[in-house]
N, C-alpha and C positions, 0 to 999 in steps of 0.2 A: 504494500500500500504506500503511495507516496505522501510522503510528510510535504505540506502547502500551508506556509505562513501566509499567502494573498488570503487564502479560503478564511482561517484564523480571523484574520481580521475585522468580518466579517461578525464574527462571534461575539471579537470585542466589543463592536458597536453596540451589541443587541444588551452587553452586559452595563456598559456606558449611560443608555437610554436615557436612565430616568438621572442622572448626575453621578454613578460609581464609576469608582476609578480604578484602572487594574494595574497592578503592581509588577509582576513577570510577563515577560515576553516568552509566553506559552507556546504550542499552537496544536488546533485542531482539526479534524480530520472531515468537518461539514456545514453547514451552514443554515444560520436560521434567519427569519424574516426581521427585516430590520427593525422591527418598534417590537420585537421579544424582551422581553425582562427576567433575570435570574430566578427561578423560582425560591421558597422558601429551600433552607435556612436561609439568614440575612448574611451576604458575607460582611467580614470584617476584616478582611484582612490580614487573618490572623493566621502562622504555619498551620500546613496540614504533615507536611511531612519534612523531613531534612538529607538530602545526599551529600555523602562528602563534605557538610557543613551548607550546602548552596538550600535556602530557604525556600520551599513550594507553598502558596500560599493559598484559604479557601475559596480566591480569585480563580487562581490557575485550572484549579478544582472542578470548578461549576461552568468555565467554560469548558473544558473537558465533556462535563457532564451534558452540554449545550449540546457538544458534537456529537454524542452517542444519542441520545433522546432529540432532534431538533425541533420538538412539535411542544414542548414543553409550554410557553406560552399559550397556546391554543389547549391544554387540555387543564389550565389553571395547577401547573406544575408538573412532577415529575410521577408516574402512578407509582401509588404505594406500594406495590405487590412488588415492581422492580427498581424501585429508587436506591434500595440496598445494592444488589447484582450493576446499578450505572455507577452508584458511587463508588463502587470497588473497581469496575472496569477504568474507570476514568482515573484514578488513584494510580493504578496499576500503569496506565499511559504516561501520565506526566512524569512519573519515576521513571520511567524507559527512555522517554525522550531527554534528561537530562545528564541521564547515564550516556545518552548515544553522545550528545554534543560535548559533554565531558571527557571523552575519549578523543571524539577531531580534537578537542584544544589540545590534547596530551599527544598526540599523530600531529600538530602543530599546522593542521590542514591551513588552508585558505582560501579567501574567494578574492577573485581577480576586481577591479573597480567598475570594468565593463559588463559583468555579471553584477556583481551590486546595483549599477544602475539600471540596468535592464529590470531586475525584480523589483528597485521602487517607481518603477515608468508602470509595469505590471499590477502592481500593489494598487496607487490612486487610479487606477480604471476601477476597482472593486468598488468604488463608490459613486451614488448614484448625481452626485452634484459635488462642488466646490465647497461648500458650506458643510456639506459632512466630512467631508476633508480634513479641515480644517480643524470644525470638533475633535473629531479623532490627535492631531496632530498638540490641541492644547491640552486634552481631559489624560491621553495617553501616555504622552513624551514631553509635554510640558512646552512646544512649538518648538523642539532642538532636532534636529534632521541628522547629528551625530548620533543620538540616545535612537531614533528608529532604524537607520542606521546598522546599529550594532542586533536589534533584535530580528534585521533582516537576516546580519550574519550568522546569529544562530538558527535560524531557519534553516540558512541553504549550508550549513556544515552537517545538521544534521539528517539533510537530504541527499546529500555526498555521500555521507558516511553509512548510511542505508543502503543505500544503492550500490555502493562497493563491496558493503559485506552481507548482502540479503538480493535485494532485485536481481542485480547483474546476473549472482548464480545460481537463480532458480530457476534460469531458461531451461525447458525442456527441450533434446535433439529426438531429430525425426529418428535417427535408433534406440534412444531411449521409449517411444513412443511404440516404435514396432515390438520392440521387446516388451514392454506392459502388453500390449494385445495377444502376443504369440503366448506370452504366461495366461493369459486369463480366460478363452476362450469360452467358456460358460457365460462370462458378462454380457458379452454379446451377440448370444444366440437367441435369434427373433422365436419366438412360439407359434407354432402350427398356427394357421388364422383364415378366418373365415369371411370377404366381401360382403355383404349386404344392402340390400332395402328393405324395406316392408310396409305391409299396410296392417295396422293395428286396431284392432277396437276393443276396446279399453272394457271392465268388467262395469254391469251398469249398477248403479246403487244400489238399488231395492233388488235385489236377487230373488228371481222365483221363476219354475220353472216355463212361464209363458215368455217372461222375460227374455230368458236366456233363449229361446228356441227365438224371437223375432230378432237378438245380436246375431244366432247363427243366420236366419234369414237374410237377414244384409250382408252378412260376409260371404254367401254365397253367393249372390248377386255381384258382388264388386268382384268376387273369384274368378268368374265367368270373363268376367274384362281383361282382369291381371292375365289371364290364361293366355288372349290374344294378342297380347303386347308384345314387341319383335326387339325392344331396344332400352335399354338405361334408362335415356329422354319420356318413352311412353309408360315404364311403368314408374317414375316419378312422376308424372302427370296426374296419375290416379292417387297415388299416395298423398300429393298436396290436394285433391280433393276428398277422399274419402277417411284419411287414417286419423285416428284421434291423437295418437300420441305426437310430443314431439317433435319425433324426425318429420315430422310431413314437411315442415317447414324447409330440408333440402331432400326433397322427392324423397323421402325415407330412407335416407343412405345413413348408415350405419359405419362406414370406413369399414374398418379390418378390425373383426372382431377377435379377442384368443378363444380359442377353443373351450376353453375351460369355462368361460364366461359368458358361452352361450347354455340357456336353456334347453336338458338334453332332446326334448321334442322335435327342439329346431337342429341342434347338431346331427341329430340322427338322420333326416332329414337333406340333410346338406352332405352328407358322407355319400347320399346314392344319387346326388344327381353330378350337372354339368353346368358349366359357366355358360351365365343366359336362360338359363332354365327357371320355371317360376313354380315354386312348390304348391301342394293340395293348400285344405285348409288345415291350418294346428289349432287346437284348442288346449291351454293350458289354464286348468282352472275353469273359469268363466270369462274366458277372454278370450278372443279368435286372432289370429295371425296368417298371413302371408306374406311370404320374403321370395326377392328373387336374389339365386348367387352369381353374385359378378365374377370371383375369381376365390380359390380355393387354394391358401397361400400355405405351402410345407413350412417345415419350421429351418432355418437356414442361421447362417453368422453371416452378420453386418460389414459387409466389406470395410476395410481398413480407412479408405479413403474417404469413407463417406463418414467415421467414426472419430477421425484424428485432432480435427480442428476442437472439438469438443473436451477429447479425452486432452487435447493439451492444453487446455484453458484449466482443466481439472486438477491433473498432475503439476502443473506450473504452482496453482494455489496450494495445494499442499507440501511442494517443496518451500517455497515462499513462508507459510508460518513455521517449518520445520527449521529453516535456517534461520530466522527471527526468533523461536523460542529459545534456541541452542546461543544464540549473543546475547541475548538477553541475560540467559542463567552467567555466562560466562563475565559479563559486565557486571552482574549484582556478588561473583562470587570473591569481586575485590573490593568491595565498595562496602561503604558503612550507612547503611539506610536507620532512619529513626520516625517511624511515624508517630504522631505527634497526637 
């Protein structure tokens, strides 16, 4: 995930709103609508946590918690069931973040001036007028363009230092991809499947046997028609007028069903005919069916190519927190944390 101090700021605003002032140059991971207000507790700006001596405070905190919940505003705070689970997530980020930019300073990284300025050309586009600007630049930094400045820098170190030792090498290669698929082969094996339409009518409320013989009465009547239909086009035409369920609404097409999930009436049914063919009538229960089968699909594996882009979107994320929790552990297991 890319660490984005433009985004952050954004946050800050929302935290600003109503005249709070934020202390650390945090940053977070989303963005909330700009007249959001920190939900309860009140900050005060008081630690929440301490690394290496460097002060996190219940500022840093709750925009944190801004970027994991951003609807906060809108739902009159944070919901209770998971306000605990955000305020640990969010706890647990801004440690990390401080740990990561604590390391570039110790790796003695740097960002070139043409990069600095690029990201604050970048930064004031995030706001929607001059005047919020502005705010931001007195309530935040105090109007000093060094003091923003510098919490650009920590931004983009610790978006460096991400990137070098988490993004970069969680690319997944297209033989590491073949080799996940050649290992797994059950994953993606499509199940037996069945095409479909149908025309349905529905069991009627009052159940009794006059009833149920004038449902059969009309489904034999429409049967008669399905029978004659020559093409896909005509026997959806009857299904968008006569079937109650529904699929009527696209000619009763059912896609591809799995075998298992059809009703065994109608599976049975579909095992003795032929693609294009329209079955009797089924009664299951108090309800009447007829389906035509389009295509009667064996059970096969997902070609590779058509699976890849997916499986590497998959594999890439789970290498990505694999090597991010592994820094992680590895930056806390020198560090002196103190939560407060």
């Amino acid at each position: 995930m890319k660490h984005n101090f433009l985004v952050c700021i954004l946050l800050v605003m929302a935290l600003t709103a109503e005249g709070q002032v934020a202390s650390h140059a945090s940053s977070g991971m989303g963005t909330v609508p700009a007249t959001a207000q920190a939900a309860p507790p009140q900050i005060k700006d008081q630690p929440v946590a301490r690394v290496n001596g460097a002060v996190l405070t219940d500022r840093d905190l709750m925009r944190e918690m801004f970027a994991i919940f951003p609807y906060a505003k809108q739902h009159n705070g944070f919901p209770k069931a998971q306000e605990a689970s955000i305020r640990e997530g969010a706890l647990e980020m801004i440690i990390f973040e401080e740990l990561v930019y604590q390391e570039a300073a110790r790796r003695k990284l740097t960002i070139s001036v043409a990069r600095l300025n690029q990201a604050e050309a970048e930064f004031r586009k995030q706001f929607q007028n001059p005047g919020d600007y502005e705010q931001y630049m007195q309530v935040e930094v105090h109007g000093s363009r060094p003091v923003l400045h510098k919490q650009i820098v920590r931004s983009l170190l610790i978006e460096e230092l991400l990137k070098a030792k988490v993004e970069d090498r969680s690319a997944v290669t297209l033989a590491e991809l073949q080799t996940y698929y050649d290992k797994h082969p059950t994953r993606f094996q499509r199940p037996e499947s069945f095409s479909i339409q149908s025309i349905s009518f529905l069991p009627p409320q009052k159940v009794s046997p006059e009833v149920v013989a004038a449902k059969r009465k009309r489904a034999e009547d429409v049967l008669r028609q399905a029978l004659a239909t020559k093409s896909y086009q005509d026997f959806g035409l009857l299904a968008e007028k006569f079937s109650e369920d529904d699929f009527r609404v696209n000619m009763g097409d059912h896609k591809a069903v799995d075998r298992d999930k059809l009703p065994p009436q109608i599976m049975h049914a579909a095992l003795a005919m032929q693609a294009g063919q329209v079955s009797g009538l089924i009664q299951i229960e108090n309800a009447f069916t007829i389906f035509r089968l389009n295509a009667h699909n064996p059970a096969t594996k997902q070609p590779f190519a058509e699976v890849k882009a997916d499986l590497r979107i998959e594999l890439q994320k789970s290498k990505y927190e694999k090597l991010r929790s592994n820094f992680a552990k590895q930056l806390r297991a020198k560090a002196k944390i103190e939560i407060v």
